[in-house]
Backbone as JSON Lines, residues from 0, in Angstrom:
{"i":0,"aa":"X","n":[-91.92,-29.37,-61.05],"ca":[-91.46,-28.08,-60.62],"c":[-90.0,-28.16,-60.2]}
{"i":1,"aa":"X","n":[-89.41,-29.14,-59.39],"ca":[-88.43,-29.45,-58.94],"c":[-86.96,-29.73,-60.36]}
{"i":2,"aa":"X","n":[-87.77,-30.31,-60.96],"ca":[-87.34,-30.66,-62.26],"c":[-86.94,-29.07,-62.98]}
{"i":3,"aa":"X","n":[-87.54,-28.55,-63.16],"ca":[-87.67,-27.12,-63.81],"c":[-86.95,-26.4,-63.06]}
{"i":4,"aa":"X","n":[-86.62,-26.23,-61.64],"ca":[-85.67,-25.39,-61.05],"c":[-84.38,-25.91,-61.19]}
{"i":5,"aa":"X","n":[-84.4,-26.96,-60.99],"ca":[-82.59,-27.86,-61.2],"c":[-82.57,-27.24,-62.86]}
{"i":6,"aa":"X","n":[-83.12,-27.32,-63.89],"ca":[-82.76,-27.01,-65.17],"c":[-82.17,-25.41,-65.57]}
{"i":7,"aa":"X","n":[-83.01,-24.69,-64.69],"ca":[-82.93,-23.2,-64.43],"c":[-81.6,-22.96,-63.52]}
{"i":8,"aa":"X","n":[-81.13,-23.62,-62.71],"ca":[-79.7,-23.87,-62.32],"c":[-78.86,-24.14,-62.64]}
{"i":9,"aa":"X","n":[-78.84,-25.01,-63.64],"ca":[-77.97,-25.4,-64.45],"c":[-77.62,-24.7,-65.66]}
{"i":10,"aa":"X","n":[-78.95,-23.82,-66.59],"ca":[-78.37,-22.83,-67.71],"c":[-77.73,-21.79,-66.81]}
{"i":11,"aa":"X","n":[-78.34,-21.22,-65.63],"ca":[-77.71,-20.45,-64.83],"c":[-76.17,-20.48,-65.05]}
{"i":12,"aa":"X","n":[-75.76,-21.42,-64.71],"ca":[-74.22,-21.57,-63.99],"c":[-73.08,-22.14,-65.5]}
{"i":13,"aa":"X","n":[-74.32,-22.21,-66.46],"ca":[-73.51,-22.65,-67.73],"c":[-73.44,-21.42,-68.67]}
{"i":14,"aa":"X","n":[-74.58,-20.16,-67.93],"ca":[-74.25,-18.95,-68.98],"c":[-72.99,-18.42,-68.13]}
{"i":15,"aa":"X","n":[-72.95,-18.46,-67.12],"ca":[-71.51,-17.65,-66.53],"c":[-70.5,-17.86,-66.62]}
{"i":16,"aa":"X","n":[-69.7,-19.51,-67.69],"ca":[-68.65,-19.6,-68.58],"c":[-68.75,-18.67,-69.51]}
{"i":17,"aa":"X","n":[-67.32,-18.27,-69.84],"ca":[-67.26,-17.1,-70.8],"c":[-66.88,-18.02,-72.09]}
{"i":18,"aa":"X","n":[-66.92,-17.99,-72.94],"ca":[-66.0,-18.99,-74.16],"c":[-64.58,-18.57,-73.95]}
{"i":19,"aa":"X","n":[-63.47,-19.6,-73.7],"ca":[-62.54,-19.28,-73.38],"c":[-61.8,-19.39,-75.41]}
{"i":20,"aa":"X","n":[-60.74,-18.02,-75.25],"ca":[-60.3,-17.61,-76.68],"c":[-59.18,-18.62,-76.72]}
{"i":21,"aa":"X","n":[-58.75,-18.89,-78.28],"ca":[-57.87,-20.09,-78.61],"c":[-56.25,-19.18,-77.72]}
{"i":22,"aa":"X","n":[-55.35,-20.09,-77.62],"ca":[-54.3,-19.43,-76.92],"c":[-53.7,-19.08,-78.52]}
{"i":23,"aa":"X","n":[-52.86,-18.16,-78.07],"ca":[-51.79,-17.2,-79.16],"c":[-50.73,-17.73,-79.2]}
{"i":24,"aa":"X","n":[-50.42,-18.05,-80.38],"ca":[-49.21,-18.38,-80.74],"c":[-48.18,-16.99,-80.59]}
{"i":25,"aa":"X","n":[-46.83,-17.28,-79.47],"ca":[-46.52,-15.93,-79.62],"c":[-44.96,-16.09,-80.83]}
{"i":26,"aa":"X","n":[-44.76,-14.7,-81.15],"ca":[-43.94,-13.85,-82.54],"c":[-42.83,-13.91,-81.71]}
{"i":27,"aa":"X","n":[-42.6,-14.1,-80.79],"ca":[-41.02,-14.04,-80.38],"c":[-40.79,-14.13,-78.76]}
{"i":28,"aa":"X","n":[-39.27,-13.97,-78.14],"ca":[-39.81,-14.3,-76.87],"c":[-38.12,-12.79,-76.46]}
{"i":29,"aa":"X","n":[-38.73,-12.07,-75.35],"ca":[-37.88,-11.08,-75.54],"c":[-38.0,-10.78,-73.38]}
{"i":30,"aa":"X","n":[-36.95,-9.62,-73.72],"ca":[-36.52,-9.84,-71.94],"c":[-36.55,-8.41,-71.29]}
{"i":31,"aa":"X","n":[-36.66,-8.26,-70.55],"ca":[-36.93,-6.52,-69.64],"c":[-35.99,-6.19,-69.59]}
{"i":32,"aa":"X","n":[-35.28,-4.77,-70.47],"ca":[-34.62,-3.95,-70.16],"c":[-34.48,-3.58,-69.32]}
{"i":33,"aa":"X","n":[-34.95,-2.74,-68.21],"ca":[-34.68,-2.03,-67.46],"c":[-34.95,-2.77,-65.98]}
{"i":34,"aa":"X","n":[-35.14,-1.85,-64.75],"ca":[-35.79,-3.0,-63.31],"c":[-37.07,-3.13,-63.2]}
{"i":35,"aa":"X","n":[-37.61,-2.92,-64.22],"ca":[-39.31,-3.46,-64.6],"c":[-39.82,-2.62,-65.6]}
{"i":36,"aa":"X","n":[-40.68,-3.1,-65.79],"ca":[-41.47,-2.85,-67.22],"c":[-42.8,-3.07,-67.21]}
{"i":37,"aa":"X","n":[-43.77,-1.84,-67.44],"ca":[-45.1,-1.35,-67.3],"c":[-46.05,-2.39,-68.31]}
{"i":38,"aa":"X","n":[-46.87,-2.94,-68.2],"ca":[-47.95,-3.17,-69.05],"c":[-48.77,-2.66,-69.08]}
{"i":39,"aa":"X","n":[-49.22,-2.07,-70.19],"ca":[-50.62,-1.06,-70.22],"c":[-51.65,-1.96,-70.87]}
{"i":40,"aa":"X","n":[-53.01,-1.46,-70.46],"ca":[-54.11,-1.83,-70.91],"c":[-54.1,-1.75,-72.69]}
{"i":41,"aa":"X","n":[-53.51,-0.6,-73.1],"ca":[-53.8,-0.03,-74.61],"c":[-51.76,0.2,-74.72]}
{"i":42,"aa":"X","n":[-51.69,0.55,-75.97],"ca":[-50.63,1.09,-76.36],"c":[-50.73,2.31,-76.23]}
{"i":43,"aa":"X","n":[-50.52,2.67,-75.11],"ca":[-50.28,4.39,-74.99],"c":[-50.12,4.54,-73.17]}
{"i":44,"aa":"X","n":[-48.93,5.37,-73.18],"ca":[-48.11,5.98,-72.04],"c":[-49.1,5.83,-70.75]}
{"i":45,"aa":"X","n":[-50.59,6.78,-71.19],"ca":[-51.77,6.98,-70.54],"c":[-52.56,5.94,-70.3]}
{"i":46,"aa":"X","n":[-52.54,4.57,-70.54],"ca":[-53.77,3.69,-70.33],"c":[-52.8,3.16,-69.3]}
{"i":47,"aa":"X","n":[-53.81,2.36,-68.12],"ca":[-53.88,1.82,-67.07],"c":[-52.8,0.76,-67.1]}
{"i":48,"aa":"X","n":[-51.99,0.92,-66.29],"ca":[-51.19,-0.48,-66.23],"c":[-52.12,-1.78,-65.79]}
{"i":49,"aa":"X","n":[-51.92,-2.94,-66.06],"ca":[-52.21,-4.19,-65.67],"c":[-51.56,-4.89,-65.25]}
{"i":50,"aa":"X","n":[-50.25,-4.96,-65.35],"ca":[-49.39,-5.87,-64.81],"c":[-48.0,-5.1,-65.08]}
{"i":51,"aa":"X","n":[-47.07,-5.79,-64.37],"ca":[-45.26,-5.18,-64.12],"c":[-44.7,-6.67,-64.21]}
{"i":52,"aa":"X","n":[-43.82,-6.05,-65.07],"ca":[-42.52,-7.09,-64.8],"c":[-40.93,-6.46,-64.12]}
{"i":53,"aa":"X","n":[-40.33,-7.78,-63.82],"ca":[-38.53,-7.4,-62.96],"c":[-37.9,-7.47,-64.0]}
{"i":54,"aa":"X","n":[-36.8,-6.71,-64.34],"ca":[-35.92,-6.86,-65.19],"c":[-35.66,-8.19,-65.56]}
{"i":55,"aa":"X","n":[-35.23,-8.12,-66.55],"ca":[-34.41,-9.45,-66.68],"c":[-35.44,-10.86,-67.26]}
{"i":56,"aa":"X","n":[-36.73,-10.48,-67.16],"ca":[-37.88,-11.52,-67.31],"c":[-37.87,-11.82,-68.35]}
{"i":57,"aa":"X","n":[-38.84,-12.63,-68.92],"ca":[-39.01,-12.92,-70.23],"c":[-40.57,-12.68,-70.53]}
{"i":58,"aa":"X","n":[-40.39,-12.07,-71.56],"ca":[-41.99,-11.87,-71.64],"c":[-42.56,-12.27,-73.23]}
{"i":59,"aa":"X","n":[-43.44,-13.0,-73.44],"ca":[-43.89,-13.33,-74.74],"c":[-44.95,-12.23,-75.46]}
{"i":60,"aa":"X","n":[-44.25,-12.21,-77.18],"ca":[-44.9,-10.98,-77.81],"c":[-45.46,-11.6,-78.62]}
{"i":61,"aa":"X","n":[-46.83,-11.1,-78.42],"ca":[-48.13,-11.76,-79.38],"c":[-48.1,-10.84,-80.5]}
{"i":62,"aa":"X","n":[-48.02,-9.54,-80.79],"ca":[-47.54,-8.65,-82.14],"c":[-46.98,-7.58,-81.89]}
{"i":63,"aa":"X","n":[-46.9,-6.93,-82.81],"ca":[-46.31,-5.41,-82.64],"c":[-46.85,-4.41,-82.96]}
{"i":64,"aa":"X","n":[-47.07,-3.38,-82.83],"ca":[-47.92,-2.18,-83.56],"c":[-46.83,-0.51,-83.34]}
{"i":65,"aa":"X","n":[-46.46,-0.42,-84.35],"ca":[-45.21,0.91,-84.14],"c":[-44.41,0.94,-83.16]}
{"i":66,"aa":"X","n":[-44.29,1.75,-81.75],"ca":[-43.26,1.69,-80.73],"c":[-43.89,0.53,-79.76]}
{"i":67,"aa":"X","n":[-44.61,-0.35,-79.72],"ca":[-45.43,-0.67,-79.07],"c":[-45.03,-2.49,-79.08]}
{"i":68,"aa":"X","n":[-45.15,-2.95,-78.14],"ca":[-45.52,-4.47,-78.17],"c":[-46.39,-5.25,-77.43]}
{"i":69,"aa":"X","n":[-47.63,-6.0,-78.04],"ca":[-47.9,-7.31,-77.25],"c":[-47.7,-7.68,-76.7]}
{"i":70,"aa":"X","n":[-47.78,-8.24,-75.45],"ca":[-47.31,-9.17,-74.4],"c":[-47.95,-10.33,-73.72]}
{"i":71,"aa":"X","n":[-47.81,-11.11,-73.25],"ca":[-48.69,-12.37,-72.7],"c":[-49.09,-11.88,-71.16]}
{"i":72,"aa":"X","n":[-49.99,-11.62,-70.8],"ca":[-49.69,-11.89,-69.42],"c":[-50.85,-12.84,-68.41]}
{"i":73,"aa":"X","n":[-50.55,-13.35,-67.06],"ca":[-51.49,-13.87,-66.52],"c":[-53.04,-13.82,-66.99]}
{"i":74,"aa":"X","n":[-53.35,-12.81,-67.37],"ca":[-55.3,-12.33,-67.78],"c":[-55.39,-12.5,-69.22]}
{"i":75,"aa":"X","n":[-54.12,-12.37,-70.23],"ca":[-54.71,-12.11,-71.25],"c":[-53.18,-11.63,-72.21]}
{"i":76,"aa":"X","n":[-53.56,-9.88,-72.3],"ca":[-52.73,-9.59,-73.15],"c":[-52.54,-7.85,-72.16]}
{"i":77,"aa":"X","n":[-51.27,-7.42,-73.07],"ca":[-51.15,-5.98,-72.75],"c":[-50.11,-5.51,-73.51]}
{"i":78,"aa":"X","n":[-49.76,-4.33,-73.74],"ca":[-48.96,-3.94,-74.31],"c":[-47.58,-2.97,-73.35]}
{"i":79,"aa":"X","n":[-46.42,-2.92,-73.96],"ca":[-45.1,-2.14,-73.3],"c":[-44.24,-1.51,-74.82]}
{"i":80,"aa":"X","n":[-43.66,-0.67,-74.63],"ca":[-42.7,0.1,-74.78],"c":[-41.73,-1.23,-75.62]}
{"i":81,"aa":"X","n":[-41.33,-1.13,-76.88],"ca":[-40.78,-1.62,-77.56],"c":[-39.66,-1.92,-77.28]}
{"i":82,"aa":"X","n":[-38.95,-0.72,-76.83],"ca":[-37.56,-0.15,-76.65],"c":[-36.95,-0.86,-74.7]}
{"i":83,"aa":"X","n":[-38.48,-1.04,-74.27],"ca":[-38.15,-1.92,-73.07],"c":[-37.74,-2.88,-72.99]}
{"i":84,"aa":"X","n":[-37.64,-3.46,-73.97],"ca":[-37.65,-4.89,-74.43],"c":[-36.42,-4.78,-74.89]}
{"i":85,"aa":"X","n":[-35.65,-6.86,-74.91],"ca":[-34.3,-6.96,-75.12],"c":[-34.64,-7.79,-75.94]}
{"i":86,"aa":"X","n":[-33.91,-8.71,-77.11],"ca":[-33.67,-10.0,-77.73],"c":[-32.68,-11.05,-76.55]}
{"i":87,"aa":"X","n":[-33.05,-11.89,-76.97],"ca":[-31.97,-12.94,-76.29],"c":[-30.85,-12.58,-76.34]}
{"i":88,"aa":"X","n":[-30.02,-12.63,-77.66],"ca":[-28.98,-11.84,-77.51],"c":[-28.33,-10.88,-76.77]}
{"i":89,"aa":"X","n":[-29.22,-9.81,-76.56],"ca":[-28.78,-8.73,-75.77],"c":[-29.01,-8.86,-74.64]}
{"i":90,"aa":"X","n":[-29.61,-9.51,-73.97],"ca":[-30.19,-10.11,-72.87],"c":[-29.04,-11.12,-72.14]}
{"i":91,"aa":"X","n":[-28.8,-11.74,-73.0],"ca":[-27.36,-12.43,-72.39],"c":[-26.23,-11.93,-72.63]}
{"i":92,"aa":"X","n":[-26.02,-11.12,-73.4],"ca":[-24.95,-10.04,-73.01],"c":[-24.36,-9.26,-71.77]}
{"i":93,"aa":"X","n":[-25.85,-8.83,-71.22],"ca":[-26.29,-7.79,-70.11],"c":[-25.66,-8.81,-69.04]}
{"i":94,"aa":"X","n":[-26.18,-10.43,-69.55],"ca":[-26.02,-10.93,-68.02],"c":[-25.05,-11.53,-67.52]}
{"i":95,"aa":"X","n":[-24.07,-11.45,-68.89],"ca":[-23.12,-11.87,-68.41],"c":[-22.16,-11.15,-67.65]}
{"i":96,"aa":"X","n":[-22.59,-9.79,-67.57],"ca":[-21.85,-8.74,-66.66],"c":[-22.2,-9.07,-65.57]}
{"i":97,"aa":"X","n":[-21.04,-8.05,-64.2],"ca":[-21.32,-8.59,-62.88],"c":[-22.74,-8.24,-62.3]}
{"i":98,"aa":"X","n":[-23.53,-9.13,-62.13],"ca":[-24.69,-8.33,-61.45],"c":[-24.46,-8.02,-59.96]}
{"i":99,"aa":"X","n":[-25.09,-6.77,-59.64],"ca":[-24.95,-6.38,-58.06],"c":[-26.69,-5.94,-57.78]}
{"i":100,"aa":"X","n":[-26.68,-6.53,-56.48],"ca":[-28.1,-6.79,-55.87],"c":[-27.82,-4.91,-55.58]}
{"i":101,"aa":"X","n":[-28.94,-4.6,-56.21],"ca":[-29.94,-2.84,-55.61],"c":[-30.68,-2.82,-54.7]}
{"i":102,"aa":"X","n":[-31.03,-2.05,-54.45],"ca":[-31.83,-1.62,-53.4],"c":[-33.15,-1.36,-54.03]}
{"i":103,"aa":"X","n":[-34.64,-1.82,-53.67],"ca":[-35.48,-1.29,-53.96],"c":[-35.95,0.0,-53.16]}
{"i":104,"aa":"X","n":[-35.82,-0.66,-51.73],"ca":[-35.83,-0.15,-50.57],"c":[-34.99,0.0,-49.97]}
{"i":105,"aa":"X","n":[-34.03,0.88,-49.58],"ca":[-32.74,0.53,-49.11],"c":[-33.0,0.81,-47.36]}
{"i":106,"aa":"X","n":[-32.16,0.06,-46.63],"ca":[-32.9,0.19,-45.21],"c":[-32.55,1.35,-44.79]}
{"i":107,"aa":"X","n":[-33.13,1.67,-43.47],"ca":[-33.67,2.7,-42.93],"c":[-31.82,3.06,-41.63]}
{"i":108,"aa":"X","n":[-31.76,4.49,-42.1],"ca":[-29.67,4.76,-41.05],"c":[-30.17,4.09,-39.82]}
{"i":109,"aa":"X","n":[-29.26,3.59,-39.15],"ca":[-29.57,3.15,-37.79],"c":[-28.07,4.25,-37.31]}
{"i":110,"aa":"X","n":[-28.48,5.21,-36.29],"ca":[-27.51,5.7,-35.32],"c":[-27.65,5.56,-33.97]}
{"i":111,"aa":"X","n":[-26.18,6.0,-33.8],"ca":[-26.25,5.61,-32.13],"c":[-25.21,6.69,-31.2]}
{"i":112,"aa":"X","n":[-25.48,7.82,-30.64],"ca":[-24.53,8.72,-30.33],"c":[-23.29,7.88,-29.42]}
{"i":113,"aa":"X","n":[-22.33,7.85,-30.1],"ca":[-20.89,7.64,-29.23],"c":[-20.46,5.78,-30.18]}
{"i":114,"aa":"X","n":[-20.84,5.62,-30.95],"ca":[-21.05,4.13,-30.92],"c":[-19.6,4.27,-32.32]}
{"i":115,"aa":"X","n":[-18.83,3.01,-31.82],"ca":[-17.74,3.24,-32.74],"c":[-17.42,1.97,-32.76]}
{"i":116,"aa":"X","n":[-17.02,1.3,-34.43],"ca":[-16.72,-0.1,-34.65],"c":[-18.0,-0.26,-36.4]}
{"i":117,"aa":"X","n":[-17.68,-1.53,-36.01],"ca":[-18.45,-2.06,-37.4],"c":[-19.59,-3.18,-37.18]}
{"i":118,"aa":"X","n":[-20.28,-2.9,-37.94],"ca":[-21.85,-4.11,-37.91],"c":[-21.5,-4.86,-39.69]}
{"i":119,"aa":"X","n":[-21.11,-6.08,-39.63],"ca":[-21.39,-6.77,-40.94],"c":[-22.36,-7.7,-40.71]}
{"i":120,"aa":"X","n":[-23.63,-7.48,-41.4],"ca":[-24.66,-8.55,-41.38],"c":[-24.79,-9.03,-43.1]}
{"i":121,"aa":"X","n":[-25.24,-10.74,-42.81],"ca":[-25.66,-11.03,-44.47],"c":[-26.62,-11.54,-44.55]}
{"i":122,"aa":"X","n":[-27.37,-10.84,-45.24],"ca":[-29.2,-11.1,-45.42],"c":[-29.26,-12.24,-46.55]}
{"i":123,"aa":"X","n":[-30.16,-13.34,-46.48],"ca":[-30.5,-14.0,-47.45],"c":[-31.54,-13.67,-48.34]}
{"i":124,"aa":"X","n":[-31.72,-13.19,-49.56],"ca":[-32.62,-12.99,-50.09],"c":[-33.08,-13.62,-51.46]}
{"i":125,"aa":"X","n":[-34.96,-13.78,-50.86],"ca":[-35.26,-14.49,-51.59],"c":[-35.34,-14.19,-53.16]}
{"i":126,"aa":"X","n":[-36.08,-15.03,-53.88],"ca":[-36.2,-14.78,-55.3],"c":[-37.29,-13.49,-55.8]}
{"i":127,"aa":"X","n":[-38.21,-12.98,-55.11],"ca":[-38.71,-11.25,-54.73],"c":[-38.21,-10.46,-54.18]}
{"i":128,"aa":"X","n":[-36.6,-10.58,-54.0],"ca":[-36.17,-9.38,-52.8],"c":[-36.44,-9.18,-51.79]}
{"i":129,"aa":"X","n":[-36.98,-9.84,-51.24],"ca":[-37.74,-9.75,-49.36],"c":[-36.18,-10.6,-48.64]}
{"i":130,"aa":"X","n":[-35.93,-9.6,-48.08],"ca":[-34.97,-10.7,-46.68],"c":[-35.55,-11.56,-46.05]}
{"i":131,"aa":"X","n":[-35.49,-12.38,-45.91],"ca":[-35.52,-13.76,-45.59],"c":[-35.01,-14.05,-43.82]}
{"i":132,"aa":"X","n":[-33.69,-13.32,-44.1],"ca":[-32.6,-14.01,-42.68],"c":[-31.88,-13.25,-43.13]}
{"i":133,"aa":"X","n":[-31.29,-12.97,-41.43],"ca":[-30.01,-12.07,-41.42],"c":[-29.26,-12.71,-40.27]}
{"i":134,"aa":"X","n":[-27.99,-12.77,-40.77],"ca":[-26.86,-13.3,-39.84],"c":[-25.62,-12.55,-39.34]}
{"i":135,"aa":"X","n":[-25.66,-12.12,-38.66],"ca":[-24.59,-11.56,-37.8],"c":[-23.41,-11.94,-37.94]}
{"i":136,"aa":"X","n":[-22.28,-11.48,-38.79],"ca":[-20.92,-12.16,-39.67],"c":[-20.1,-11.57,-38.38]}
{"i":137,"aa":"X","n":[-20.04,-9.58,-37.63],"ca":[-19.54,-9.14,-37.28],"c":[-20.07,-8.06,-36.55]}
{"i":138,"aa":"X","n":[-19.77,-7.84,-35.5],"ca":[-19.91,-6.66,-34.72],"c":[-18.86,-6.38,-33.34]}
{"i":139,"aa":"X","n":[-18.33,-5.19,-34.17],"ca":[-17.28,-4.76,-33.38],"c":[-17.7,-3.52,-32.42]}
{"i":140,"aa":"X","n":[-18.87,-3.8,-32.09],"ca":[-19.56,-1.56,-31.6],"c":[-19.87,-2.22,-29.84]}
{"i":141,"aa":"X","n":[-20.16,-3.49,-30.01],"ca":[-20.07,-3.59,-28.37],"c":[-21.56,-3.78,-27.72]}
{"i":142,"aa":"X","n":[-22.26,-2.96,-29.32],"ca":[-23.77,-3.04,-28.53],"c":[-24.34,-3.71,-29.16]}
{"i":143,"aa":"X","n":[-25.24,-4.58,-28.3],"ca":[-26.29,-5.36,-29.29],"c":[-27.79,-4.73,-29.45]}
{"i":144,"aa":"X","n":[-28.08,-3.64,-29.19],"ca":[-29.43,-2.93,-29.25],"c":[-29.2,-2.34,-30.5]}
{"i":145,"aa":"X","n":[-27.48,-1.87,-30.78],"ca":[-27.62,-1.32,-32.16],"c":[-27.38,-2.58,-33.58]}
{"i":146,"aa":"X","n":[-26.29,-3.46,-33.0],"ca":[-26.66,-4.99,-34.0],"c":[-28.72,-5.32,-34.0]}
{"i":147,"aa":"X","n":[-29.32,-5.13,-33.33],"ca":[-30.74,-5.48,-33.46],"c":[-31.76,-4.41,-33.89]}
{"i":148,"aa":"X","n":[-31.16,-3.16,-34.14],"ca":[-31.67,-2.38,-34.82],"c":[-31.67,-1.95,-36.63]}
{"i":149,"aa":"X","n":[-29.93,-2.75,-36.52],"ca":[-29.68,-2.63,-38.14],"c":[-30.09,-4.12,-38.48]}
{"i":150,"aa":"X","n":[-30.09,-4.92,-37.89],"ca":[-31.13,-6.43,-38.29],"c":[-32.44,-5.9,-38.59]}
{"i":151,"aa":"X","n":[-32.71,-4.79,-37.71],"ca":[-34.09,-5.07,-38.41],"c":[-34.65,-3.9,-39.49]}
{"i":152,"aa":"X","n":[-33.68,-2.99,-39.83],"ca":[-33.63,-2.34,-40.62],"c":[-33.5,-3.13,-41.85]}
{"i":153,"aa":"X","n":[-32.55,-3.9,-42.24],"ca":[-31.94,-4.56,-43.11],"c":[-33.43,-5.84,-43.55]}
{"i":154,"aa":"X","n":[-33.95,-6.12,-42.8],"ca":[-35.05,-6.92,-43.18],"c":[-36.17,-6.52,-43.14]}
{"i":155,"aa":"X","n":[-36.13,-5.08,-42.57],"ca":[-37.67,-3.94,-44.04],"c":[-37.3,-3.4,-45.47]}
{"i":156,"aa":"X","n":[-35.87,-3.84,-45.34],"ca":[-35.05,-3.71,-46.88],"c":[-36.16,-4.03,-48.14]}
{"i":157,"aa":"X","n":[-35.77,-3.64,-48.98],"ca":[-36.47,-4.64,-49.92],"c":[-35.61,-4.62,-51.47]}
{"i":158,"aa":"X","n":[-34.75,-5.27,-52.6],"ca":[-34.06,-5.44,-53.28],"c":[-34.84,-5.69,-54.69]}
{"i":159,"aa":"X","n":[-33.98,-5.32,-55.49],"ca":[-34.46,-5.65,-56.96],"c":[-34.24,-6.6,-57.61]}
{"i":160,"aa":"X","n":[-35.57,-7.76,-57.83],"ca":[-35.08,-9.28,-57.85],"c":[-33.85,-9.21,-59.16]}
{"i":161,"aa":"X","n":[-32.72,-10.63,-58.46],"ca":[-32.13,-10.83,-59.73],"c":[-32.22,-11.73,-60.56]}
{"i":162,"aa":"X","n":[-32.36,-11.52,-61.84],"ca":[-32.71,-12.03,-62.64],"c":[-31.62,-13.09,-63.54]}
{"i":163,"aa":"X","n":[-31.54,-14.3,-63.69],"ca":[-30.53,-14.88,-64.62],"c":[-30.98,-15.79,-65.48]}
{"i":164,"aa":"X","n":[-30.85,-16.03,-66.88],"ca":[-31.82,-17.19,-67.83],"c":[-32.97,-16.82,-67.54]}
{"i":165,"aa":"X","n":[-33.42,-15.73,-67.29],"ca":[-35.1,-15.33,-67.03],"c":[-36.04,-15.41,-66.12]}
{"i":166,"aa":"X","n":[-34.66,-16.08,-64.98],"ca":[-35.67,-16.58,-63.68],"c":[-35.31,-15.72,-62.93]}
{"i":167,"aa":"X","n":[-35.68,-15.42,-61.74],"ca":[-35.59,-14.68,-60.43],"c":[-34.97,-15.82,-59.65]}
{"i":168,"aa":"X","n":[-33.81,-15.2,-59.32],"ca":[-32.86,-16.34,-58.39],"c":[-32.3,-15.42,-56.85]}
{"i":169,"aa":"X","n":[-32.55,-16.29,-55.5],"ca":[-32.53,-15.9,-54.56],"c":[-30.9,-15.82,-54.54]}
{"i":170,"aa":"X","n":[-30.34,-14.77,-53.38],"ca":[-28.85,-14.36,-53.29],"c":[-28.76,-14.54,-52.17]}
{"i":171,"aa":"X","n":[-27.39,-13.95,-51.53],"ca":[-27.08,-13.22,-50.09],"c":[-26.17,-12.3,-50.42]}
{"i":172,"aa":"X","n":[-26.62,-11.06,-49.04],"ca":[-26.07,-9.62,-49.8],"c":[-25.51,-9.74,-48.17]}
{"i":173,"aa":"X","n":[-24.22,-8.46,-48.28],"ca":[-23.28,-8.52,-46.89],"c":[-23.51,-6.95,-47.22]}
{"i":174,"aa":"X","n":[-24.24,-6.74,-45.34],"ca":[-24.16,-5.44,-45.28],"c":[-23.42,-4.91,-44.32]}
{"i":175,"aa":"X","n":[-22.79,-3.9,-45.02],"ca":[-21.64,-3.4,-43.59],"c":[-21.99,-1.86,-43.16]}
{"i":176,"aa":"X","n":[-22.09,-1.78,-42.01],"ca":[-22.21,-0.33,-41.19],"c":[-21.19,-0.05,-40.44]}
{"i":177,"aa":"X","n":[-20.33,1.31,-40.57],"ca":[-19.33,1.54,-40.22],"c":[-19.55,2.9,-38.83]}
{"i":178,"aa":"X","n":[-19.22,2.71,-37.87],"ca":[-19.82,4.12,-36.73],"c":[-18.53,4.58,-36.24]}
């Protein structure tokens, strides 16, 4: 009996492997136009996204189907917008221009009635855009309740990773508030 339940445990836990599918050779290797790029379940505007990419990424195309492309992602596959998509070429074109860190989130006004001078802080940010650290370069306003208010404005910030050779590479951005 004992025998017979260990066996019954074992097809158990061997039907709940799925057959894993051969990997895809992918058709090309291409880069995000824009500051991200939708993956849909299906080729069409209307099906469910599954995954996002940051500009600048690289994303592998398993085929094509009219405006539409294949893509690799963590689960599997999905499809994007053709036209989202860059070649290498154009892709290093783009990057060789100046890039300037955006705002995803841009922080929140900090005021202060009567308050006059300047706050320069420089946030380190990581390779997701999350501030990291902020350092106090300058403050000419006298107050430090309002230097600790735009610190912490500046690090609910949130930025649009930058992207270079396809990676997400951490920066530091200098923010200046003028009162």
């Amino acid at each position: 009996m004992r025998a017979f339940a260990i066996a019954l445990i074992l097809a158990a836990a061997c039907a709940d492997e799925a057959p894993h599918a051969p990997e895809r050779t992918p058709i090309a290797v291409e880069y995000v136009r824009g500051d991200s790029l939708d993956i849909h379940e299906k080729p069409s505007d209307t099906a469910p996204v599954i995954a996002r990419y940051d500009g600048g990424e690289s994303v592998s195309i398993l085929s094509r189907s009219g405006d539409w492309s294949e893509v690799r992602t963590a689960n599997g596959s999905g499809w994007a917008r053709a036209s989202a998509l860059a070649s290498a070429a154009e892709s290093k074109a783009a990057e060789s221009a100046v890039i300037k860190p955006r705002f995803r989130t841009a922080p929140a006004p900090v005021t202060q009635p009567g308050a006059r001078g300047e706050i320069l802080l420089v946030a380190n940010v990581n390779s997701d855009g999350e501030v990291i650290d902020v350092k106090v370069e300058r403050n000419t306003t006298g107050s430090r309740s309002l230097e600790a208010m735009n610190i912490a404005a500046l690090r609910r910030a949130r930025f649009v990773p930058i992207v270079r050779r396809g990676k997400r590479t951490p920066f530091l951005y200098d923010y200046h508030v003028s009162y």
